[in-house]
C-alpha positions in Angstrom: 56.8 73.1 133.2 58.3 75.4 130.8 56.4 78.5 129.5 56.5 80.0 126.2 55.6 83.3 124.9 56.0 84.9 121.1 57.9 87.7 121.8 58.0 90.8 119.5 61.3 92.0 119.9 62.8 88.6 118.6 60.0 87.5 116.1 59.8 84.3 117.6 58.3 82.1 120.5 61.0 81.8 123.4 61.4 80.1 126.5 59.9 82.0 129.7 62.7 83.0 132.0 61.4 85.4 135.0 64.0 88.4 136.2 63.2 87.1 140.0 62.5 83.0 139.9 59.2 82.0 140.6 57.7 86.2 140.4 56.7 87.6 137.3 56.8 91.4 136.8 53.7 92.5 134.3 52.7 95.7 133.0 49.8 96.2 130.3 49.0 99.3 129.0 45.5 100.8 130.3 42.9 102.5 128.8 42.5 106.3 127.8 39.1 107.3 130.3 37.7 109.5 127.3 35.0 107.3 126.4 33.9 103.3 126.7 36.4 100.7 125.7 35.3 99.1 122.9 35.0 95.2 122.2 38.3 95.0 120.3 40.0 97.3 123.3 38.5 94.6 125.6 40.1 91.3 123.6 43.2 93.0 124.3 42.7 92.9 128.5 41.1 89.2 128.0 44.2 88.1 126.2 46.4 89.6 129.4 44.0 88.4 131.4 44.4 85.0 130.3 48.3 85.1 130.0 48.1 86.0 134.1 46.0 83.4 135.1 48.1 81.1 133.2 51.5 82.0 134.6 49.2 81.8 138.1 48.6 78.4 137.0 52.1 77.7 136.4 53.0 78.5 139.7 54.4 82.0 139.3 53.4 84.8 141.2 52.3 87.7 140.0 52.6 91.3 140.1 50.7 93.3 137.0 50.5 96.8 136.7 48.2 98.5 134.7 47.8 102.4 133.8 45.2 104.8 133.4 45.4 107.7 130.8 43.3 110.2 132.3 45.4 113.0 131.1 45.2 114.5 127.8 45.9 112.1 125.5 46.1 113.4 121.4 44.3 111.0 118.8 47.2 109.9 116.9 49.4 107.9 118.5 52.1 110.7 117.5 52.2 114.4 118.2 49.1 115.6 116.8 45.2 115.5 116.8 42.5 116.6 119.1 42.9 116.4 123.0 40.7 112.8 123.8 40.0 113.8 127.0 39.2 117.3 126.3 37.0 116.2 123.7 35.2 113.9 125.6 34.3 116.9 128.0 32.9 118.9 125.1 30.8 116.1 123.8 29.3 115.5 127.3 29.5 118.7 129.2 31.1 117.7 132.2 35.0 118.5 133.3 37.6 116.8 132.5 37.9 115.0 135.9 34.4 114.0 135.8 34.7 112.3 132.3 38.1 110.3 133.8 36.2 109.0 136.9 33.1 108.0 134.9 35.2 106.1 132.0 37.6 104.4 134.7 34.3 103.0 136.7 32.5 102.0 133.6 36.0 100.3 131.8 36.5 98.6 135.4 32.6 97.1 135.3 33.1 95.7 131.8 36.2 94.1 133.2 33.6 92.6 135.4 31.6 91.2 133.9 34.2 89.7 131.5 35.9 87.9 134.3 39.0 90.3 133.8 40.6 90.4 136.8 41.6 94.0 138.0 45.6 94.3 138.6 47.5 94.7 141.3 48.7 98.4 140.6 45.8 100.3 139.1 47.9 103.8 138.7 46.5 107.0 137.4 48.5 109.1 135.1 47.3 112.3 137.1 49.0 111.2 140.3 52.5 110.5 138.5 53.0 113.2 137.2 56.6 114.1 139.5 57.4 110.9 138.5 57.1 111.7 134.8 58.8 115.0 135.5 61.7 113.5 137.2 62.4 110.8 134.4 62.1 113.6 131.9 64.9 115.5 133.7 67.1 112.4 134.0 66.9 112.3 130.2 68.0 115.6 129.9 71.3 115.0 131.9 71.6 112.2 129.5 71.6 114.4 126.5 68.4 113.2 125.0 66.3 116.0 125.3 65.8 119.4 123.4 63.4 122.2 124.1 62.1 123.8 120.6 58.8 126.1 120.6 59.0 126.3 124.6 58.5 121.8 124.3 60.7 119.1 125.6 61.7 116.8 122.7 63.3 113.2 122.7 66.1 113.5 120.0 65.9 109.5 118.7 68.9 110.2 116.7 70.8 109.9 120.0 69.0 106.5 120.9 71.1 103.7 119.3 68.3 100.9 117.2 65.2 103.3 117.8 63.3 100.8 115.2 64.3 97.4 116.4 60.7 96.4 118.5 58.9 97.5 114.9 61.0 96.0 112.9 60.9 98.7 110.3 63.0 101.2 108.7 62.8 104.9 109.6 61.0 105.5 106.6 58.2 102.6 107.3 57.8 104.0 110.6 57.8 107.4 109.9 54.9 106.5 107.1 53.0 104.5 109.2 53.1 106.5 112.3 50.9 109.4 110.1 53.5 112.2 111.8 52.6 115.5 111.0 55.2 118.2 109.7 56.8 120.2 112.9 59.2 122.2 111.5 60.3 122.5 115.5 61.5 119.2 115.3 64.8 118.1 114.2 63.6 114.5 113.1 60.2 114.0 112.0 60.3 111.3 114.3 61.3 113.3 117.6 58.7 113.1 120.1 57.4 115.7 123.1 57.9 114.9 126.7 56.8 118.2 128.2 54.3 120.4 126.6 54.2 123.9 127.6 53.5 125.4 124.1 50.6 123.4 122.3 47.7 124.1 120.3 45.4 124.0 123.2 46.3 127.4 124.7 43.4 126.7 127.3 44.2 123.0 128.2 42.7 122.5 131.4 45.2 119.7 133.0 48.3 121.2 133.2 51.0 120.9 136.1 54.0 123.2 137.4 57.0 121.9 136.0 60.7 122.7 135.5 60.6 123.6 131.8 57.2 125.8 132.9 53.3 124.9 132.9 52.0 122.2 131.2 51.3 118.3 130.6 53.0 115.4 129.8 53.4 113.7 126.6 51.3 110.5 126.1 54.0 108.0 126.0 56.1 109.4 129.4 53.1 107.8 131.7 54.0 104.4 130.7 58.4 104.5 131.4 57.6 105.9 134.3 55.2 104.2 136.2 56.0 100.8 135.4 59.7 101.1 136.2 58.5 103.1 139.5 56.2 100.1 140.1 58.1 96.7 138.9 62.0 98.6 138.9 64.5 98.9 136.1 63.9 95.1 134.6 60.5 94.4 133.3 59.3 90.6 132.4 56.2 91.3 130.4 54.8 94.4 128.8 51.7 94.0 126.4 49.3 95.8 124.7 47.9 95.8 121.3 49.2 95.6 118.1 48.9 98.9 117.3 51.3 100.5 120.4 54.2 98.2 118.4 55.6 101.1 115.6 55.0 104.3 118.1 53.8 103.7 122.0 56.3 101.5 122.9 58.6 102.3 120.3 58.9 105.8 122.4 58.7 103.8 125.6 61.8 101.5 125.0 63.4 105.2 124.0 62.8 106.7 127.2 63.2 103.9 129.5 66.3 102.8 128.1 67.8 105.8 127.9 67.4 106.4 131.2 68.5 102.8 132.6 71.6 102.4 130.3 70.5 98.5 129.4 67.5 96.3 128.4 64.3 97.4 130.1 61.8 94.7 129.0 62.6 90.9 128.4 59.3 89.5 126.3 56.8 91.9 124.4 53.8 90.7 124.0 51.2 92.2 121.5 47.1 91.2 121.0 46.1 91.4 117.6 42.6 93.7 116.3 39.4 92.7 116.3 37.8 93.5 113.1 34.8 94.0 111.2 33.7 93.1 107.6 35.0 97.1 107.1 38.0 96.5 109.2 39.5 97.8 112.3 37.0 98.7 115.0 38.0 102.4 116.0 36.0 105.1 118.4 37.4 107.4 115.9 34.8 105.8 112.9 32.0 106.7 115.2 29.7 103.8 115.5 31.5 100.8 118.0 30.2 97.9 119.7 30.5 98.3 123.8 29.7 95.6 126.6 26.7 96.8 126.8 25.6 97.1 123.4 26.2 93.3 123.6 24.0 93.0 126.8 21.5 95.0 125.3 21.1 92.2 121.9 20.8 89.6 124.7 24.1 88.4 125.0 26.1 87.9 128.2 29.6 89.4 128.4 30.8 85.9 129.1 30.1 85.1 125.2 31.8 87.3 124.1 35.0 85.8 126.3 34.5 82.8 125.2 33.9 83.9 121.5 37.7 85.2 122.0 39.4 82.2 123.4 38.4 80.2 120.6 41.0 82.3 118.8 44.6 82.5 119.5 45.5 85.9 120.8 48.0 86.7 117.7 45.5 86.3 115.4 42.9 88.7 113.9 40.0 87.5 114.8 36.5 88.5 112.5 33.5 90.0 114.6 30.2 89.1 113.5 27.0 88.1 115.7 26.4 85.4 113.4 30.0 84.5 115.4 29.0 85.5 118.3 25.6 83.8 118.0 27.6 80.7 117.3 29.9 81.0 120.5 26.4 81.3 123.0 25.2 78.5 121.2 28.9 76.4 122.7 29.0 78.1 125.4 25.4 77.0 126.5 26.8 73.5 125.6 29.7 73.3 127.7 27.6 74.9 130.3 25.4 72.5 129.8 27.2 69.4 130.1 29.1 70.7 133.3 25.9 71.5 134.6 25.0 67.3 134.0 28.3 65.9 135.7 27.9 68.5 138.5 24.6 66.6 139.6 26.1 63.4 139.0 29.1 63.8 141.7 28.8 61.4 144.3 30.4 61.6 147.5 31.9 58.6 147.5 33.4 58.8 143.8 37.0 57.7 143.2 39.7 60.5 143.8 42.5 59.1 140.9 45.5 61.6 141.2 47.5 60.3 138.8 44.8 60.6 136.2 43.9 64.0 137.3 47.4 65.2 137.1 47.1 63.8 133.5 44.9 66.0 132.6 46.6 68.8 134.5 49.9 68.1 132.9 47.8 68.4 129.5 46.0 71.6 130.2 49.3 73.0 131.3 51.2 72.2 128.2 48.6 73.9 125.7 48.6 77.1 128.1 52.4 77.1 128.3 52.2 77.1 124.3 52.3 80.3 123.8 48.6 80.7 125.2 47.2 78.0 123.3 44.1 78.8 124.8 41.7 77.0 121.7 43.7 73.9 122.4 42.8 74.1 126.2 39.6 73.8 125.4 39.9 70.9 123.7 41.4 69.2 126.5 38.5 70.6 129.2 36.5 68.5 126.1 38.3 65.3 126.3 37.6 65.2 130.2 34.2 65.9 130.0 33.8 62.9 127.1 36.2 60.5 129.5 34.3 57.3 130.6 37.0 56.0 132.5 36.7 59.7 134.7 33.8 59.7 137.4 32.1 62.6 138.0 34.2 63.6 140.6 37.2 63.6 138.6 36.0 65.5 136.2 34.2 68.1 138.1 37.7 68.6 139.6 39.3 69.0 136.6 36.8 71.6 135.2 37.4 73.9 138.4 40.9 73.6 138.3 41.1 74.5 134.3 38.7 77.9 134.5 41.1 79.2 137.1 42.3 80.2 133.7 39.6 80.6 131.6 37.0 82.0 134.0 33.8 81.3 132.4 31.9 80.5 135.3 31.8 76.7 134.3 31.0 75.9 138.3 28.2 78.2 138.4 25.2 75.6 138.7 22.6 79.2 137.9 20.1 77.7 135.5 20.5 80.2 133.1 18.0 81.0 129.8 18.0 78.1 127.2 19.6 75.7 129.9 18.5 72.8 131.2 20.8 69.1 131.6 17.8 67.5 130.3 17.6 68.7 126.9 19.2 68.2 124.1 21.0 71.3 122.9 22.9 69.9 119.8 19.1 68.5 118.9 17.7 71.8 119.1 20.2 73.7 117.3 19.9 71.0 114.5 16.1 71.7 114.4 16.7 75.7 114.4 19.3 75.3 111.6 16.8 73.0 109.4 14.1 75.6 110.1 16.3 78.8 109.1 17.4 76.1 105.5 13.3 75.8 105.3 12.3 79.5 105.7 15.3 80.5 103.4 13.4 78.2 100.3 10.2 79.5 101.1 9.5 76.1 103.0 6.4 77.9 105.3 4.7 74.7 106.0 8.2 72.9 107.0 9.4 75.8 108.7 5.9 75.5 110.6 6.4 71.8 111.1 9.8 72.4 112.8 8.4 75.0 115.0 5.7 72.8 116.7 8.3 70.1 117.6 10.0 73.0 119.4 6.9 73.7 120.8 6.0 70.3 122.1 9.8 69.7 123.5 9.0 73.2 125.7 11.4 75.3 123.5 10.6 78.5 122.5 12.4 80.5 119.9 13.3 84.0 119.2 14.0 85.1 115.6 15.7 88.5 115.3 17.8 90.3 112.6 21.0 88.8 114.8 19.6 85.2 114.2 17.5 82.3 115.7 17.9 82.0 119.7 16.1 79.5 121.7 15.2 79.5 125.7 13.3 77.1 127.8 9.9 78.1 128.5 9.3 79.5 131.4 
């Protein structure tokens, strides 16, 4: 079955075609260890997620490398702002090193519990650092370096279509990118590799290096461990929409002038999460975590499930009236898994050619460009099939969440579940009961209430909305 992706660099969906038939190369960029990842970092890592699982799926095997920045890494995507990591050990007291450990575990447990698989190559910016070092010097015999203010520079001027992943014109990118004035650079644009003359006259990471003591520049980690990791010809790199006009802007720079030819075949890009006030950023402040989300009463695996019921190019709108909504289908589908589950008979009919139906189906919506809403869909028409038995369809519903991984096989009677009641009932009596208490309606509200009561519901009302659970 052919796959298809959206890729960035072509503005249009294209035909998979792997360097190495049958393998897939993957690299997704990590997260900075400074802090938690938030919830619209972690729709980024469920979208890749998904998009492994489904080449998986496919048949392909796959090899995904992921980084971790646990070396200084500035605010702004460019040259300037505060050192993240070094800020992080100021807000907390603890070193450096200390802060990257305890952000690496705690990103790696809210991978999971979102059924994130962790990657093949985990690699840690700290231990490439002669890796970095040797792919800066191999762009200096190239001639695309200078050294200005005691820093190595990448000269884009020397890089032939430096703009043509964004899409923009120099001046776009150069406005968008927020670049500070560096009157040591020759275009605004330039870029460090090698630090040795910063700001931070006390920055604690710093590394022996041919140009003399310092760190790397953000963008270096990326070129060179994924080519040291997956070689000179890439099929997949992705990250979020935001690494499109600058991150791997610079990457394709630097690995391409090293290589001499086309490092990455198919870009992929996650769009934001956002808020009724817009982007969710750690640099506003406030942000919603994992376990901010555990903490209302919600189970990471809602919030998965709330972002597969969005394509992954989208923006998708956070709200926990949303996310209220999602438990609410989740429990459903749960629910009537749960139901079949107990109605599989040994003896059931095995049909193969209707289960590869099915599979055929499922496959084509995944192979969609990650048509992962329309997947759903399909997991729905089995579970509503009355020519299926049980059997069949339990089958079915295994096989399709080795993509979707949302524990659908997990027969845990979980809060607010139970085969024998009537979820879309209940949720009918809730909503009637919220349109009753909105008009003042005490005595129907009341009314509503002791049905719930007699059908061995109890309800929880809460600034985030109405929830139910099954007494106890």
């Amino acid at each position: 079955m052919d796959f298809y992706v959206y890729n960035t660099m072509s503005r249009k969906k294209e035909k998979f075609v792997p360097v190495y038939e049958g393998k897939v190369g993957m690299y997704t960029c990590g997260p900075t260890v400074y802090n938690f990842a938030h919830i619209g970092n972690l729709r980024t890592y469920i979208f890749e997620d998904i998009l492994k699982k489904s080449l998986r799926y496919l048949g392909y095997e796959v090899k995904h490398v992921m980084n971790i920045t646990d070396v200084g890494h500035l605010q702004s995507d460019a040259d300037e702002g505060e050192d993240k990591m070094e800020l992080g050990a100021k807000r907390e007291n603890k070193t450096v090193w200390e802060i990257a450990k305890f952000y690496e575990n705690a990103f790696l447990d809210d991978c999971k519990k979102l059924n994130v698989e962790i990657p093949t190559v985990v690699c840690r910016a700290t231990e490439h650092i002669d890796d970095m070092i040797s792919l800066v010097k191999r762009l200096e015999e190239k001639g695309y370096t200078y050294i200005s203010n005691g820093n190595v520079y990448y000269e884009i001027d020397k890089f032939e279509n430096y703009n043509k992943l964004a899409n923009l014109s120099m001046e776009e990118l150069e406005a968008g990118s927020r670049v500070e004035v560096d009157e040591h650079k020759k275009n605004p644009m330039d870029f460090v590799l090698w630090f040795t003359n910063s700001k931070f006259k006390n920055q604690i990471m710093q590394w022996d290096s041919p140009w003399g003591r310092g760190f790397p520049g953000w963008h270096l980690e990326c070129s060179a461990m994924s080519m040291k990791y997956l070689g000179e010809k890439i099929d997949i790199h992705c990250g979020g929409v935001d690494h499109i006009p600058v991150h791997h802007t610079n990457e394709i720079a630097q690995s391409e002038g090293v290589i001499g030819h086309k490092w990455v075949n198919y870009w992929m890009h996650g769009e934001f999460l956002v808020l009724d006030s817009g982007k969710m950023s750690k640099s506003k402040g406030e942000f919603l975590t994992v376990n901010k989300l555990e903490e209302k009463g919600f189970d990471p695996l809602i919030y998965r499930y709330f972002c597969l019921q969005s394509r992954y190019r989208k923006q998708l709108l956070f709200s926990f009236d949303a996310l209220k909504d999602a438990e609410t289908a989740y429990k459903k589908l749960k629910s009537k898994v749960r139901a079949l589950i107990k109605e599989v008979k040994e003896d059931d009919r095995v049909d193969l050619e209707r289960i590869n139906n099915y599979k055929n189906k499922f496959g084509e919506k995944i192979s969609d460009d990650l048509n992962i809403p329309n997947a759903f869909t399909v997991l729905w028409e089995v579970i509503k099939d009355n020519e299926l038995t049980s059997k069949e369809k339990s089958t079915l519903v295994e096989d399709f969440d080795k993509v979707l991984s949302m524990d659908l096989m997990n027969e845990d009677i979980e809060e607010g579940l139970d085969s024998n009641i009537d979820s879309d009932l209940v949720d009918k009596l809730i909503q009637e009961r919220n349109d009753a208490r909105q008009s003042k309606n005490w005595a129907k509200a009341d009314e509503i209430r002791d049905k719930l009561n007699s059908m061995n519901i109890e309800i929880l009302d809460s600034k985030e909305g109405t929830k139910w659970k099954l007494k106890k």
